[in-house]
C-alpha positions, 0 to 999 in steps of 0.5 A, a space after each residue: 349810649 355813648 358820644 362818639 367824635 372825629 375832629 380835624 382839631 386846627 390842623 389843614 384841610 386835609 386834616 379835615 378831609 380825613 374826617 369825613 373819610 374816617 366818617 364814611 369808614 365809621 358809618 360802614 363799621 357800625 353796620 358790621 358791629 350792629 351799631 345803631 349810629 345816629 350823627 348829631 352834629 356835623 361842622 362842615 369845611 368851606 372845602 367841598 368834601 371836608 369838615 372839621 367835626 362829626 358827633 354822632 351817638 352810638 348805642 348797641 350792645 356793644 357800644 362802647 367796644 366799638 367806639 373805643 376803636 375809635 378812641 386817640 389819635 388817628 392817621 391818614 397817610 396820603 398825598 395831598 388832594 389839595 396841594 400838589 406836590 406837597 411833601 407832607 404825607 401823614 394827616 392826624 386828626 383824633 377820636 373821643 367818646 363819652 358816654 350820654 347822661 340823662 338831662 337833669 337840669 329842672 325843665 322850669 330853670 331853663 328858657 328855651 327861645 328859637 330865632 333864624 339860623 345865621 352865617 355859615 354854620 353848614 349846609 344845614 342852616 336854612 332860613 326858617 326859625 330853627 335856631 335854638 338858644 337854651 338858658 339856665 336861668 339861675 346861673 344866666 349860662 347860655 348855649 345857642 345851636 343852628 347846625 342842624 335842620 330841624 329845630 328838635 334836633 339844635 333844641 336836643 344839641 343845646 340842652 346836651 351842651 347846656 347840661 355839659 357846661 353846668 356839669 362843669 361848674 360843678 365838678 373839677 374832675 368833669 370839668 377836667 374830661 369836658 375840656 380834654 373833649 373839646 380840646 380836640 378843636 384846638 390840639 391833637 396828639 400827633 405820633 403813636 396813631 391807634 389806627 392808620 388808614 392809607 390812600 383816598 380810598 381810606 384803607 385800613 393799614 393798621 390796627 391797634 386794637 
């Protein structure tokens, strides 16, 4: 089972509006490779129909075949929906994937406490207690989650990340990959695209795979 991520890093909105058009594209493609996608996390814009992230999980005999597909830097070339007569055309936004590692963190070492979800964390958020925060007692390391509805599912959400951080702390290689993922949120690679897609349908052009 492998992470799979589509970020809008700081680009625009449109940026952010190719992320969920890539999403939609994504969720069709899986069913042709008999994919079993599951979406995890989804941070959404403040623009209708755009978000800045998607996690999902992908497993499948061909798993990681298919999410490499969706590996680097990708481009959506269109005309803005958002500034009419804007010049710029081409949109980047990037694919990451990881694979899933089993938690290994001893359950007595981290404190789990629920509280209700805050602020604009998505459509998500509700007013119920689903809000979860883990902490690893030894080292004090917290991670709180809310995007999602279900308290099971922040609770799954925050373990991954509270496991992801210790991991850090203890191997500089991980800790190299783990802050090449999250970077997704602040740089992407712009030029040499792995795919091109064209239009608001999001028509696959090209395909460097």
């Amino acid at each position: 089972m492998f992470w799979l991520q589509l970020s809008a890093g700081r680009g625009p909105v449109e940026c952010a509006r190719a992320v969920t058009l890539a999403a939609r594209y994504l969720e069709e493609e899986a069913k042709q490779f008999d994919i079993e996608l599951n979406e995890v996390e989804r941070i959404v814009a403040n623009d209708k129909g755009c978000c800045y992230s998607v996690l999902y999980t992908v497993a499948g005999t061909e798993a990681e075949v298919f999410a490499q597909r969706w590996q680097g830097s990708l481009l959506w070339q269109s005309e803005s929906q958002f500034r009419r007569g804007h010049k710029r055309k081409n949109w980047f936004f990037s694919g990451r994937y990881w694979p899933v590692k089993d938690f290994s963190i001893p359950r007595e070492q981290v404190k789990i406490t629920t509280c209700r979800s805050q602020g604009a964390g998505g459509q998500h958020v509700n007013t119920t207690d689903s809000a979860v925060q883990v902490t690893h007692i030894p080292t004090g390391i917290q991670c709180t989650v809310q995007s999602q509805r279900s308290q099971h599912s922040n609770k799954k959400l925050a373990l991954f990340r509270l496991q992801e951080k210790l991991d850090e702390l203890e191997q500089t290689a991980i800790a190299a990959e783990s802050v090449k993922r999250w970077q997704q949120h602040t740089a992407l690679e712009r030029g040499n695209p792995k795919r091109i897609f064209k239009g608001e349908r999001f028509t696959l052009f090209s395909n460097d795979i």
